[in-house]
N, C-alpha and C positions, 0 to 999 in steps of 0.2 A: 475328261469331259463328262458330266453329268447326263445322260439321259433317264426323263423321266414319260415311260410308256404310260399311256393312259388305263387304270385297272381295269378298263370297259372293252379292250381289247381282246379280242376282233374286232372291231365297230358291225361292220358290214361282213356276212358271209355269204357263201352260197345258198345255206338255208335261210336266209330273210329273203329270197328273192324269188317268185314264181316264175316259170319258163315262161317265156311268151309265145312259144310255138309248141303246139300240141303233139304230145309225143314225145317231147324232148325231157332233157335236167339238167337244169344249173352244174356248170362244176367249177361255175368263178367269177366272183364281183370285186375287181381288183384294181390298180393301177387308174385311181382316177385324179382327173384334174380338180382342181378347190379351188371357189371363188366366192364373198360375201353377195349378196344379192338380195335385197328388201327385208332385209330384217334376219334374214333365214343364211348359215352356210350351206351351199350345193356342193354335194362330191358328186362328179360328174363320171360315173361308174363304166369301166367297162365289162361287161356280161357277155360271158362264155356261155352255150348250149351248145350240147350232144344229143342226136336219135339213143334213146333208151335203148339199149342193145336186144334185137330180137332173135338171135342166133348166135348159139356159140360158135369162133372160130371165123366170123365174119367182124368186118369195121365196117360202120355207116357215115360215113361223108358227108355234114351239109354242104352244099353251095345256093348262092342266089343266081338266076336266070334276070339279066336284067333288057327289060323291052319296053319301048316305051318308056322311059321315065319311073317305070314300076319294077319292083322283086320281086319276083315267085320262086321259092323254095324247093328246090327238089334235093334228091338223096341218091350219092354214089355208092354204092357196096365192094367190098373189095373180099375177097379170101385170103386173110393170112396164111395160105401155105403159097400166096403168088411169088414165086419170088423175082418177081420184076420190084418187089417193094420190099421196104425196109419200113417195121413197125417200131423200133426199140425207143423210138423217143414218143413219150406220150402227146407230147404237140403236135407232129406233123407223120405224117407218111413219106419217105423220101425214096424216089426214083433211083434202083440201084446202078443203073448207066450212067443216067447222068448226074451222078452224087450229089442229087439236095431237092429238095423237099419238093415233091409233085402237089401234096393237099394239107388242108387244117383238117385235125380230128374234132373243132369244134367251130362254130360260126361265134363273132365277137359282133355287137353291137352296143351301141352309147345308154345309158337309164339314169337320171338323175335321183340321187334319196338327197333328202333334206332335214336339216337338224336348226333350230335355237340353239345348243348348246354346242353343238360341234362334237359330242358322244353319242347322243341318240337320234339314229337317222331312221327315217320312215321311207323308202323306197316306192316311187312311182309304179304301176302296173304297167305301163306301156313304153316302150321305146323312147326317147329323145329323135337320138338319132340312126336310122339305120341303112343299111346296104341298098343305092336307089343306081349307081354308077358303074357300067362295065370294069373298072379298075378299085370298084369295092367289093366284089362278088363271091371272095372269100372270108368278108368281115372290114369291121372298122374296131380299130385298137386306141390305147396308150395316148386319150385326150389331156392338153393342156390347153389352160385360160386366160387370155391375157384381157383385161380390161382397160380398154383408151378412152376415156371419158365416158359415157353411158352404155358404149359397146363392148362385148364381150365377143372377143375372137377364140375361137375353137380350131388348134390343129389336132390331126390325127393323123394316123398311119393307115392307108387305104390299102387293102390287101387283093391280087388276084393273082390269077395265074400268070400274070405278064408281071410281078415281083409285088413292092412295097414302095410306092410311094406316100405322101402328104399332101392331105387335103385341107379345105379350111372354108369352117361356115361363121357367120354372125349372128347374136342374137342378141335382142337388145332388153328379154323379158323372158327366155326363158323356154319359149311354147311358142314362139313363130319363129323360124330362123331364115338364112340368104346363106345357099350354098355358092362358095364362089369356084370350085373345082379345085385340081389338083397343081399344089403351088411347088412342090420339088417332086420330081421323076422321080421313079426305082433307078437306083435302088438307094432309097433313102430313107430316113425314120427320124425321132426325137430333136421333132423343131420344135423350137420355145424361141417366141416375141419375147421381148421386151415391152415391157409396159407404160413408154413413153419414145417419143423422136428425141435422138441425141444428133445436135448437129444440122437440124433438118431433114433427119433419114431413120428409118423405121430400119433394126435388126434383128437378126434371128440366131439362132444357134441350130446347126443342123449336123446328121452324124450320115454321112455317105459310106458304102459299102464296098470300095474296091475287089475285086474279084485276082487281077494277077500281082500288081505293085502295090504298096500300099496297104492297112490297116482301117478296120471301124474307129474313127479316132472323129472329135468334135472340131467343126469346120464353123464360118461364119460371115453374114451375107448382110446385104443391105437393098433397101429399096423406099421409092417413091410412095405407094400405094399398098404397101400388104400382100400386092398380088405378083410383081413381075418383081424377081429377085436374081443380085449379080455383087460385081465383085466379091466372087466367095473366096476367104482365105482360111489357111487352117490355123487352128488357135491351142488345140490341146488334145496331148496325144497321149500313150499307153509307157507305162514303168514297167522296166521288166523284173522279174523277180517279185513284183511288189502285189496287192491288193487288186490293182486294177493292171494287169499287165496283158487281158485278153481282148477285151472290149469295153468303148466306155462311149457314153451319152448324154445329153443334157437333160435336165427332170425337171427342176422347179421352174417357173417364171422366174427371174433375178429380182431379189431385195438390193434398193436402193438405201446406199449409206455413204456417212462422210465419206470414207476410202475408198469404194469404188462400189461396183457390180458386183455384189456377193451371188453365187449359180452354186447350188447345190443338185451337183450332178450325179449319176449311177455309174459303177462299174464291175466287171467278174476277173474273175480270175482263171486260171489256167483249168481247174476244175469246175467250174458255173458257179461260185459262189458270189453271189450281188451283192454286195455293200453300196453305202451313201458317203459322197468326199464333197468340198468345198473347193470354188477359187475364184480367188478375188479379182475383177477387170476393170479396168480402166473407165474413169466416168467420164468421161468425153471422147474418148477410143477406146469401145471395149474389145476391140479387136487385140489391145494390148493386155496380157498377161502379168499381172501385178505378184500372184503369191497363190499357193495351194497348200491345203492340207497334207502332210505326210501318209497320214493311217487312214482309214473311216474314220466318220463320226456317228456312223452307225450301222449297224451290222448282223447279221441274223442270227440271236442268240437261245430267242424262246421257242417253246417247243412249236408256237402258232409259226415262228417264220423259218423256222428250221424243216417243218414239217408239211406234207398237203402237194398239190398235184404236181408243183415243180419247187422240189425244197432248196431252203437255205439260200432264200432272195429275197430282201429288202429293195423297191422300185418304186420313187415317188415321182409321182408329175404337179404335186400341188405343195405350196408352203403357204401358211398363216402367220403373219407378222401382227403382234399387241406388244409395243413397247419394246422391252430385252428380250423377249418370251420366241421364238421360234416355232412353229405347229408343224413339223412334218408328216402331212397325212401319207399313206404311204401303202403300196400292195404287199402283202407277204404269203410266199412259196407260191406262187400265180394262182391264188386263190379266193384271197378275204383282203376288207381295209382296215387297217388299224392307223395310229396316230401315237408320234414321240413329241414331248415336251424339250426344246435345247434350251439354252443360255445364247443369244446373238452375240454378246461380249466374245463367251468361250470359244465360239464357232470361230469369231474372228481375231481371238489370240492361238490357235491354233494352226493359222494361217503363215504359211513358211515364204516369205521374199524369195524370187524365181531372176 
């Protein structure tokens, strides 16, 4: 299969983007959701900041304080010689009794940049959207966009110390939104709408997190309204041996085509390696599994995605549809956006009957 990366890549780094909290540094504009909107594509950015480190030998912790409907920012300091913690992954700090992660080494909140051409993006100075809810107070992550007639639904990944759930706001312009709260508990992540009712019913693709039975493997739900979500069933799950045989997740909104629900989904491997796979679902049940990609279709080969705060991951949450053309904008090493040009034909002869 042809990929053809855009030469402009990076699109978006760390350095196009100013901190918005004083004292801090960018160290990631990455994994965002893409959607057309008045002329202009938004990649609906999520930004990582850290406290600039004042001490060696010490970690600075953001969190938000959330009262009132408002955030206020404060900073936990830890000493790397604690050894009630474990520093070794550059993400999080993890609790060594209770094996896994007590905090983020960085606060993540939503910033929209904006392009006419879909390479050169100007980034907003301020927020979209940021940490206002006691179950956001460790960040908000990993937005996608679904559009149902003049609305633009926004899920995300609401982060505190009570785990990872999905939140979900609307906006119909951009710069006013309607937060509607948290639509699937912790521990959950990488819900993507569909971008129409099949059937009379609004669905989703969700990746829940088992703790003793069970596997991060993609599940799938339906509802009335967007907000109250059920009949979850599981749809697709982990190959062992293979590309994706540790964890896998839903990323794009689904292109709609003759054959079904094309989801170009994420997955790692037994070493953290993130690659991007296909699979084709059922256009009137996509609850039904049609056919999936055997390999990637794409996969982190340049030094850009091989390399940077958390290497050798490819993670998209947005695709652009023009004709046969494919636009996967896409995060690479949880750091900067770049963007690959496919073939939809090849995506979809690539695709293996299940």
């Amino acid at each position: 299969m042809k990929v053809n990366r855009f030469m402009e890549n990076p699109l978006v780094t760390p350095g196009d983007v100013s901190p918005y909290h004083k004292g801090f540094e960018v160290i990631g504009a990455f994994n965002a959701g893409v959607c057309r909107y008045n002329g202009q594509i938004i990649m609906l950015l999520r930004v990582a900041e850290r406290p600039v480190s004042q001490e060696s030998g010490k970690v600075r912790i953001p969190v938000v304080n959330i009262a009132g409907g408002q955030g206020e920012l404060r900073i936990i300091e830890l000493d790397m010689e604690d050894s009630r913690f474990d520093f070794s992954d550059p993400r999080v700090v993890k609790d060594v009794k209770k094996g896994k992660a007590a905090y983020l080494t960085s606060l993540s909140y939503l910033r929209i940049a904006r392009s006419r051409d879909g390479r050169r993006f100007t980034v907003d100075e301020s927020p979209f959207l940021y940490p206002e809810l006691p179950e956001e107070s460790f960040g908000i992550e990993d937005p996608r966009i679904t559009q149902i007639g003049d609305v633009y639904y926004i899920t995300y990944s609401a982060v505190s110390e009570k785990g990872v759930g999905v939140g979900l706001v609307s906006t119909r312009d951009f710069t006013a939104y309607t937060r509607h709260g948290l639509i699937f508990p912790p521990e959950n992540k990488d819900v993507v709408i569909f971008p129409e009712k099949i059937g009379g019913k609004y669905y989703a693709l969700h990746r829940p997190v088992p703790k003793d039975l069970g596997a991060p493997e993609i599940w799938i739900a339906e509802s009335h309204n967007l907000l109250h979500w059920g009949n979850h069933r599981y749809l697709l799950g982990l190959r062992e041996g293979c590309w994706d045989s540790k964890r896998i997740g839903g990323g794009a909104v689904p292109i709609k085509t003759e054959k079904g629900w094309l989801e170009i989904y994420h997955a790692a491997d037994g070493n953290d390696r993130y690659c991007m796979g296909a699979v084709l679902l059922d256009l009137n049940d996509p609850s039904r599994v049609i056919a999936r990609t055997k390999g990637p279709i794409l996969e982190p080969e340049t030094e850009y995605e091989r390399e940077g705060f958390f290497g050798n991951v490819v993670f998209s949450c947005g695709v652009l549809l023009e004709g046969d053309q494919v636009y996967i904008y896409y995060g690479v090493a949880d750091s900067s956006m770049a963007c690959a040009q496919l073939s939809l034909k090849e995506i979809m002869d690539a695709l293996v009957e299940i």
